[in-house]
RONU-90637 format. One record per residue (C-alpha): residue in one letter; chain; x, z, y. Coordinates in steps of 0.1 Angstrom, whole numbers, m for minus. Layout:
BEGIN
<r A A <X Z Y>>
...
//
This chain:
BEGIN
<r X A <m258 m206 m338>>
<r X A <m250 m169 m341>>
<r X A <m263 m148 m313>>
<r X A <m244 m112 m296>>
<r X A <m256 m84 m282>>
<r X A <m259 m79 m248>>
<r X A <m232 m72 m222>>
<r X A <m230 m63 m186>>
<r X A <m204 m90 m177>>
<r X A <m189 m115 m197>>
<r X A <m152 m129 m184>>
<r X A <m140 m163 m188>>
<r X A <m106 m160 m182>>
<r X A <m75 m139 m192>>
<r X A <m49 m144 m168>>
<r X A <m39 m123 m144>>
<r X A <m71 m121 m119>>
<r X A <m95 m121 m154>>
<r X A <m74 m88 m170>>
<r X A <m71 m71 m139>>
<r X A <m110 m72 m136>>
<r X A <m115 m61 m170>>
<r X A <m93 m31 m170>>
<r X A <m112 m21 m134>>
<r X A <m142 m27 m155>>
<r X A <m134 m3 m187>>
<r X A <m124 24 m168>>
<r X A <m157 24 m152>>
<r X A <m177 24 m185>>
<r X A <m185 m14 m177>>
<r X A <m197 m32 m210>>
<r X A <m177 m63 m208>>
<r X A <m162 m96 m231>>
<r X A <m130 m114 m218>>
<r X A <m122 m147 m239>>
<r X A <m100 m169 m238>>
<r X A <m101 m207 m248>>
<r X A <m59 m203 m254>>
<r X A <m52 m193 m287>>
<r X A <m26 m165 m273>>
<r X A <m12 m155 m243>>
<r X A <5 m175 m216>>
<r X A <41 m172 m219>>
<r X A <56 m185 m187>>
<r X A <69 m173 m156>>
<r X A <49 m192 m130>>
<r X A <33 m163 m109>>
<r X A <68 m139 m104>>
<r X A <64 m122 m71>>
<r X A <45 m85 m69>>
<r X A <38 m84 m34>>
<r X A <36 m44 m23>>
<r X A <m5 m45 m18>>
<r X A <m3 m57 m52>>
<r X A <20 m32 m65>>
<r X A <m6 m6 m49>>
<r X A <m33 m16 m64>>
<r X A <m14 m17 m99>>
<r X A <m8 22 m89>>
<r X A <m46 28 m88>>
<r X A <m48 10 m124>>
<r X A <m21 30 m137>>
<r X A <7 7 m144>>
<r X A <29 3 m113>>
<r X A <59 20 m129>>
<r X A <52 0 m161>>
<r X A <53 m32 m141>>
<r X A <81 m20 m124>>
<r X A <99 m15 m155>>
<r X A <96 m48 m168>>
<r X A <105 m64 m138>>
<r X A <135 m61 m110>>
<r X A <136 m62 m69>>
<r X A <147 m102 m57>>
<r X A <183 m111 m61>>
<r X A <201 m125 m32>>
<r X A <198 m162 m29>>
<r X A <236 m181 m31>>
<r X A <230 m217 m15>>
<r X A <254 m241 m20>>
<r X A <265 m267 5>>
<r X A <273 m305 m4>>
<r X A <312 m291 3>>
<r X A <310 m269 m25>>
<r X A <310 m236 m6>>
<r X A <284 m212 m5>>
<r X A <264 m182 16>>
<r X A <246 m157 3>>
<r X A <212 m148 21>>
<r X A <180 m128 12>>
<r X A <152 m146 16>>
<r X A <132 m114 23>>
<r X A <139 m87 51>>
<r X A <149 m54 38>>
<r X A <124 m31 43>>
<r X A <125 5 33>>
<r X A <95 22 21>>
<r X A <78 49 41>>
<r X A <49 75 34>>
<r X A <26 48 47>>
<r X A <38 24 30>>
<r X A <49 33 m4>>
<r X A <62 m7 m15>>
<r X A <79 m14 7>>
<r X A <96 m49 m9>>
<r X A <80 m68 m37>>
<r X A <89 m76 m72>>
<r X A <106 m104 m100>>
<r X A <82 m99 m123>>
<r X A <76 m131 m147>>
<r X A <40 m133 m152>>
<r X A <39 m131 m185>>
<r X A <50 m96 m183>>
<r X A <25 m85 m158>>
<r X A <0 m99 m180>>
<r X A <8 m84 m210>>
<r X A <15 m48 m190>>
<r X A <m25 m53 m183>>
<r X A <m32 m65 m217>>
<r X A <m19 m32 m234>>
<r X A <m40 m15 m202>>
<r X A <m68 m26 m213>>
<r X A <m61 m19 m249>>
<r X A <m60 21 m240>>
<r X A <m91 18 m222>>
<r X A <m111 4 m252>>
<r X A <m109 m32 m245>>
<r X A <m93 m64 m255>>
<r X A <m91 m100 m251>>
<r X A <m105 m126 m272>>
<r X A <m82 m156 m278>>
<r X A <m90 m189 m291>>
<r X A <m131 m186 m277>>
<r X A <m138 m210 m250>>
<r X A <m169 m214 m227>>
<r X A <m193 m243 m237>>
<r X A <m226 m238 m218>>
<r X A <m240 m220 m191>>
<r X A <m277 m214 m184>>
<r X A <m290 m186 m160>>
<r X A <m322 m180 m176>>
<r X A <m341 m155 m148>>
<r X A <m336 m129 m167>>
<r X A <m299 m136 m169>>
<r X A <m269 m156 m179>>
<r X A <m269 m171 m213>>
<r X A <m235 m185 m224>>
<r X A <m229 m206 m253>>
<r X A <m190 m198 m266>>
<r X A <m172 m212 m294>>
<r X A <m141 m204 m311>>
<r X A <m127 m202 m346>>
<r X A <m163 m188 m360>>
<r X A <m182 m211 m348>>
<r X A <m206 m211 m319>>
<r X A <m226 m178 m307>>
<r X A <m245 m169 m278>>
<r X A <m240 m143 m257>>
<r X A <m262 m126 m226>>
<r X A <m250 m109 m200>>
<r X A <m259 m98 m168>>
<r X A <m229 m112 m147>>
<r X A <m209 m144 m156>>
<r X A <m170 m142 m139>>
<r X A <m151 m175 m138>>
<r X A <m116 m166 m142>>
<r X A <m111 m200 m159>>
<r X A <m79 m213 m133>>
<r X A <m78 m243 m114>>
<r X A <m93 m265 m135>>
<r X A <m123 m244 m138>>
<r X A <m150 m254 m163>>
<r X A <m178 m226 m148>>
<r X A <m171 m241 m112>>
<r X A <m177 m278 m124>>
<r X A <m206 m265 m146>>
<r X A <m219 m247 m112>>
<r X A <m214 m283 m89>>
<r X A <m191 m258 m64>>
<r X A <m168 m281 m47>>
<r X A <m135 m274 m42>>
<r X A <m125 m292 m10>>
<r X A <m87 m296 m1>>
<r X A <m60 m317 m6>>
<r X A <m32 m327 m26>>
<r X A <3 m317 m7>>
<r X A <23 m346 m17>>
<r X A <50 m324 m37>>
<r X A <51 m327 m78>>
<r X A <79 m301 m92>>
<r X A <86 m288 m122>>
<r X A <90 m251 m133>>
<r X A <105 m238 m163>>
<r X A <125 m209 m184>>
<r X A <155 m215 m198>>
<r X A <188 m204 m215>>
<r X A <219 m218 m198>>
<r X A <255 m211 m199>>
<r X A <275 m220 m169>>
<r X A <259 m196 m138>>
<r X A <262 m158 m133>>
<r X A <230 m138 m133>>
<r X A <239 m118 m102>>
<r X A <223 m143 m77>>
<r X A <198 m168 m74>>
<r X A <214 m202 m77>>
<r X A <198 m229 m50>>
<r X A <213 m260 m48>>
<r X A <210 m288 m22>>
<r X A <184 m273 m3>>
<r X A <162 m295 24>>
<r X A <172 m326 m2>>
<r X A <135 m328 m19>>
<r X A <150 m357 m45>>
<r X A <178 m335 m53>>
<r X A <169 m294 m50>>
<r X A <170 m275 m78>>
<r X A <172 m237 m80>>
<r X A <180 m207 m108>>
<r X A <164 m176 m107>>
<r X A <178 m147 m136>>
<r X A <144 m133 m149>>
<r X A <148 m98 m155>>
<r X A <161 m84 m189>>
<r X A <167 m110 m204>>
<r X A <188 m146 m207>>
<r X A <163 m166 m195>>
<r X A <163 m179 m162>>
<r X A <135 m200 m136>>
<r X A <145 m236 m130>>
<r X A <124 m248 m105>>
<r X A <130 m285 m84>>
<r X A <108 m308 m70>>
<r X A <100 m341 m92>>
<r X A <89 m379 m84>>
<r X A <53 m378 m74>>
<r X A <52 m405 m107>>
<r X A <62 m406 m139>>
<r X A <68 m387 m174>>
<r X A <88 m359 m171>>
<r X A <109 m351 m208>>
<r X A <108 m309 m207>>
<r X A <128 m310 m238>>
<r X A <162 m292 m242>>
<r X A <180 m328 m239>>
<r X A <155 m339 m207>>
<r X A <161 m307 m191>>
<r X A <199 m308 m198>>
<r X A <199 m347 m186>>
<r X A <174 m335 m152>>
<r X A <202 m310 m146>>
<r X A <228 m334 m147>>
<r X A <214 m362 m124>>
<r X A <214 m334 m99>>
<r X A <241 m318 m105>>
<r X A <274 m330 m119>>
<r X A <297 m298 m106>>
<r X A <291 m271 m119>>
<r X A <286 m280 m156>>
<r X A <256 m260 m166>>
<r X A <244 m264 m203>>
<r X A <212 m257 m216>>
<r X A <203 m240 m246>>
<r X A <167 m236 m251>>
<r X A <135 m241 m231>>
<r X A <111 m216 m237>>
<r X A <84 m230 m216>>
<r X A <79 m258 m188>>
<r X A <57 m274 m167>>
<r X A <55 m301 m141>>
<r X A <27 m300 m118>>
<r X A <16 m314 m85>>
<r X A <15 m292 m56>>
<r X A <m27 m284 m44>>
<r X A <m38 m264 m16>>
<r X A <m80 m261 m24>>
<r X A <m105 m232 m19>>
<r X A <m141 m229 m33>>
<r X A <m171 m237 m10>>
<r X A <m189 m207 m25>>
<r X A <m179 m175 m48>>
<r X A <m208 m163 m60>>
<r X A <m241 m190 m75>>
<r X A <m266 m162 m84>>
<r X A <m250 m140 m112>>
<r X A <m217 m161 m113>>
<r X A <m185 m156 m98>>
<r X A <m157 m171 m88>>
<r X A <m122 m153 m92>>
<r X A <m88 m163 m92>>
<r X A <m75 m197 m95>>
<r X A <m111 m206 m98>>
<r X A <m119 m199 m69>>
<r X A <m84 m210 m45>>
<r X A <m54 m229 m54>>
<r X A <m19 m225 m35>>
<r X A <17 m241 m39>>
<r X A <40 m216 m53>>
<r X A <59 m208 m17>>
<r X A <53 m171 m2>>
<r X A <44 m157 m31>>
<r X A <4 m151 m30>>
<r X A <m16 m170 m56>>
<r X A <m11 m141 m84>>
<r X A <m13 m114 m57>>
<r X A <m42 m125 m39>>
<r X A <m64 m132 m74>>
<r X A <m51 m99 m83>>
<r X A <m70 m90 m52>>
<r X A <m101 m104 m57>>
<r X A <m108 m89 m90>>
<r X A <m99 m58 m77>>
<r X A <m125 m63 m45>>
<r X A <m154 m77 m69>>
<r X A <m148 m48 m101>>
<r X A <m162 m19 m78>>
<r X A <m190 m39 m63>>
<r X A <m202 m50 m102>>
<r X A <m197 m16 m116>>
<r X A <m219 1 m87>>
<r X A <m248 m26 m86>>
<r X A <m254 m21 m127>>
<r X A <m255 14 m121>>
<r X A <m286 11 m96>>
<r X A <m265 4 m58>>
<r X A <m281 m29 m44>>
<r X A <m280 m59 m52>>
<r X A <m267 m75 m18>>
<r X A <m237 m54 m21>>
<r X A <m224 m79 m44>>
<r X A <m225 m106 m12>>
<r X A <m197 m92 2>>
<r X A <m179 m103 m24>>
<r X A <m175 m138 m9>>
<r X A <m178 m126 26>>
<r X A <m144 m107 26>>
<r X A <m121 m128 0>>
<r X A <m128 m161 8>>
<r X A <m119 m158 39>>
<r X A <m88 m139 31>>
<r X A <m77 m172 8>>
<r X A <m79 m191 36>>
<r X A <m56 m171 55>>
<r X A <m30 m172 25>>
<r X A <m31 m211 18>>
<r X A <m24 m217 56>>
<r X A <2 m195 49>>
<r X A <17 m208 17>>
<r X A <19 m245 30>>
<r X A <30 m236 58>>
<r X A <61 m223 35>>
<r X A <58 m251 16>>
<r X A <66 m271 47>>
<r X A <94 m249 57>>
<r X A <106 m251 22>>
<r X A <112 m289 22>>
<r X A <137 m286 51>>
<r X A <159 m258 31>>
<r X A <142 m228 57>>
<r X A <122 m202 40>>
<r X A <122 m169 52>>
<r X A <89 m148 41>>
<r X A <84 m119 64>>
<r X A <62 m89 63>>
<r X A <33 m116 68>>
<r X A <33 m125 27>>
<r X A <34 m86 15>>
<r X A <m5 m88 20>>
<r X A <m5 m53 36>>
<r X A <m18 m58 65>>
<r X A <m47 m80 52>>
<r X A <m83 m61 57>>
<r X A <m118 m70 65>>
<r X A <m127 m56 98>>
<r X A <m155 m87 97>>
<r X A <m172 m72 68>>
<r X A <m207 m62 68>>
<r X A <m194 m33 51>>
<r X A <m174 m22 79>>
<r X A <m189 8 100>>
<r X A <m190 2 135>>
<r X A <m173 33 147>>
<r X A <m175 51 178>>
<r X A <m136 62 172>>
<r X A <m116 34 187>>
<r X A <m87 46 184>>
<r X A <m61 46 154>>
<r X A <m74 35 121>>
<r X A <m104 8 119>>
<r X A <m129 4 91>>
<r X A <m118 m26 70>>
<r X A <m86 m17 75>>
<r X A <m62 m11 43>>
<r X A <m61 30 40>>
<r X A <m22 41 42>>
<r X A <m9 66 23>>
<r X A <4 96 34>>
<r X A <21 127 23>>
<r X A <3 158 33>>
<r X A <2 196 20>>
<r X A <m25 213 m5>>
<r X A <m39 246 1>>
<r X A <m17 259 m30>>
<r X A <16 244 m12>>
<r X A <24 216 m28>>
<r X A <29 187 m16>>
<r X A <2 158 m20>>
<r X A <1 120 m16>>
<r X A <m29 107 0>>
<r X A <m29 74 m29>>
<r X A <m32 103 m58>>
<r X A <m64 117 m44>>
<r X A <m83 79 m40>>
<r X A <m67 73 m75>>
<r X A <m97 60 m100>>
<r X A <m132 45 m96>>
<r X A <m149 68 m70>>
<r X A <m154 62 m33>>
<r X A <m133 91 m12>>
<r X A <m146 112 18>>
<r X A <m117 130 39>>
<r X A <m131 157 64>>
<r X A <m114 170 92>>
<r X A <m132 205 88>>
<r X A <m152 221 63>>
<r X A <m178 190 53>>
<r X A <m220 195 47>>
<r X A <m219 165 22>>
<r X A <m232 177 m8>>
<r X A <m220 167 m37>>
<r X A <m230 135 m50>>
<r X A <m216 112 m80>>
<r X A <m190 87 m77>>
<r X A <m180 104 m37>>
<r X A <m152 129 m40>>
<r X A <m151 150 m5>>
<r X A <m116 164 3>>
<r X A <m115 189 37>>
<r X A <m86 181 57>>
<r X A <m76 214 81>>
<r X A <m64 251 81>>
<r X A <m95 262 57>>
<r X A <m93 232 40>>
<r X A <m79 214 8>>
<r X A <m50 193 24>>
<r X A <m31 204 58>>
<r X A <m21 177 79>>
<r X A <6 192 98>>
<r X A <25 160 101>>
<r X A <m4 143 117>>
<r X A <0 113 94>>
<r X A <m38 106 81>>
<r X A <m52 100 123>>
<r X A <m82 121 123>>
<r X A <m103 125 149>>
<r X A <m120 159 153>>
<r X A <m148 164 134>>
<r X A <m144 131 119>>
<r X A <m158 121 86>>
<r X A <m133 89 73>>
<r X A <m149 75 43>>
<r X A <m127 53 19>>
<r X A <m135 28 m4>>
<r X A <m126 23 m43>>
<r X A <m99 m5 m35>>
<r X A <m88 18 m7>>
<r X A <m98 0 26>>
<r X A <m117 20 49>>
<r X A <m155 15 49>>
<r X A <m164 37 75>>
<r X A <m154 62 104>>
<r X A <m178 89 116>>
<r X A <m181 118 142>>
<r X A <m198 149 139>>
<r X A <m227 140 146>>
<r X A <m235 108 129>>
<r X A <m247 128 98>>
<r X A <m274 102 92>>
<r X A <m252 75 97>>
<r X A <m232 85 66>>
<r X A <m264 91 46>>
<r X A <m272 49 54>>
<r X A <m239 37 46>>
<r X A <m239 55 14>>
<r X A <m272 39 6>>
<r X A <m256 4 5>>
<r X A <m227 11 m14>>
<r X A <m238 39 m41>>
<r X A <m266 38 m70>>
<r X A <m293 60 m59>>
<r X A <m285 100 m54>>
<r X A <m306 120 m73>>
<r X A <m306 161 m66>>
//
């Protein structure tokens, strides 16, 4: 068995939540290995919605306008009734952006396209994924995790210091781990899948017989392209034939008016329906991310977003605690997403249950903005109670720069370091991986338009995924100085 150097963290895992993590990673100088036991790609559509967190934290990785490039806002949904007629409705409330909240409405994006937007990321930042190398053993050693991996060249070993299950549902790093994964089976099989038809305009999304779960079916147009998402739900039994011909006759049962013909498949699934979350993220120096770590039915929108989410939480917390911050910073980890999966399967099934009766409207609840973790352990305990709480997501805002020009908030906590905004000229010296940016009439920014809520004399510091860890007055100097502690490697003068 060949044996590798060294790494920090080693990935199991190249989906969404697994590519996310290592692009957070590589821009923070992470040593890292992401494999993959497929031998390329996914190349389905499953995960399609970008909720507006999401497409925020995209904007802190650098590809928001990549991802929205590839992909398109929702169509309006036609539903057809038994008579023939139809209305036209969207299923999600128009909502404007604002300087708060710059995404306003999510986006079709097929996941395959997020995930190769992140692929090519990671490619610029020095990294890449290994396909066709899957996970084979797993021993945490003391002085580490040893992994056994084997792929077309045979076995290896590799050591790293942190082992992240990105490995989906069926998770072999969870079983390996004994984690249960308590939940339950929804009683809904369906199958998804991209095709090529002729016979429906692209202008809309097709639904047809809606609350009828033996005869629903649905087209969604995918974005630039021919291809569009069939979705229906299926018998809870028997083979399903996801050929051109099975497809074509699946259609037909359902639908004998309007003749639509199919004229390729590029990918299908059928899959039962799970709602499931992970007892435990973290055993020692493994992880749970992803899939691994929560399931959800496909209604509302939130599996991709909220593993996004989680990589995006645990990347900082990794990145700080090789580079000396301690150790029990990584316990938050489990102590602010799993409960946040919680939240989002109550709220996908209870979709899924709206769904079955033809009445799905997602409101502002599935945009994952308002999502935080005022519980955390990492949340100051301010003495400001007004406005803006610590755990709360950080909106953006437009204010001006000393020079003149205008500045968005989001620019300024753009990258890997922890933020500090001042309202007045700040003591904080400097200190790595803490950027301090003076808010008032001597300072950096003006704040004219009131928009960022500070308090005088307040110190508002904001973490790398852009929730607020902490709020501070004037005089809680030493305050700061202990909250840094937790979160930063060591300062050294």
């Amino acid at each position: 068995m060949q044996s590798d150097p060294n790494v920090d963290v080693l990935i199991v895992g190249a989906g969404a939540a697994g590519l996310t993590l290592a692009v957070d990673l590589a821009r923070r100088g992470v040593t890292f290995r992401l494999i993959d036991r497929l031998d390329g790609p996914f190349q389905g559509s499953r995960g399609k919605g970008i909720q507006p967190r999401t497409l925020e934290v995209f904007e802190d990785l650098g590809i928001v306008d990549r991802i929205a490039a590839v992909g398109s806002p929702y169509p309006t949904q036609r539903v057809y009734g038994i008579d023939g007629g139809f209305k036209d409705v969207q299923e999600f409330s128009n909502v404007p952006m604002t300087d708060a909240e710059p995404y306003g409405m999510p986006l079709l994006v097929p996941q395959f396209r997020t995930e190769a937007v992140l692929r090519d990321r990671l490619v610029e930042l020095g990294g890449r994924v290994e396909y066709g190398v899957g996970l084979v053993s797993v021993v945490d050693d003391g002085g580490g995790i040893v992994a056994g991996v084997a792929g077309l060249e045979g076995r290896q070993t590799i050591r790293c210091q942190y082992l992240i299950g990105a490995d989906g549902g069926r998770s072999f790093i969870r079983r390996a781990l004994a984690v249960e994964f308590p939940g339950k089976t929804l009683g809904v099989r369906a199958i998804v899948a991209d095709i090529e038809i002729d016979g429906l305009g692209r202008d809309v999304w097709h639904r047809f017989n809606e609350g009828d779960m033996a005869r629903q079916i649905s087209f969604c147009p995918l974005p630039h392209g021919d291809v569009f998402q069939l979705q229906a739900p299926i018998a809870l039994d028997g083979d399903v034939d996801l050929s051109v011909a099975g497809v074509q006759a699946f259609i037909d049962e359902r639908l004998p008016t309007p003749a639509i013909r199919v004229r390729a498949v590029h990918w299908a699934s059928a899959y039962a329906m799970n709602a499931r979350l992970a007892e435990r993220y973290r055993v020692g120096n493994i992880f749970l991310v992803g899939d691994a770590a929560h399931i959800h039915p496909p209604t509302g929108g939130q599996g991709l977003n909220t593993s996004v989410q989680d990589a995006y939480n645990l990347g900082w917390k990794l990145a700080a605690v090789l580079a000396g911050a301690p150790e029990t910073l990584l316990d938050t980890y489990e102590e602010e997403r799993r409960p946040i999966a919680a939240a989002m399967l109550g709220l996908a099934t209870g979709l899924l249950d709206k769904a079955k009766h033809g009445d799905m409207r997602r409101g502002r609840d599935v945009r994952q903005l308002d999502l935080g973790y005022r519980g955390s352990s990492l949340a100051f305990r301010t003495k400001l109670a007004d406005g803006i709480q610590p755990g709360d997501r950080m909106p953006d805002a437009v204010l001006q720069g000393a020079a003149g020009q205008p500045r968005r908030l989001y620019d300024l906590l753009a990258g890997p370091h922890w933020t500090m905004l001042a309202a007045g000229n700040a003591d904080e010296p400097a200190r790595p991986g803490l950027n301090v940016v003076t808010i008032g009439r001597e300072g950096q920014l003006l704040n004219g338009n009131g928009q960022l809520g500070l308090a005088t004399g307040e110190r508002r510091l904001i973490r790398p995924d852009g929730y607020v860890g902490g709020r501070f007055s004037a005089d809680e100097t030493d305050a700061i100085t202990r909250y840094l502690a937790q979160v930063l490697p060591p300062h050294r003068s």
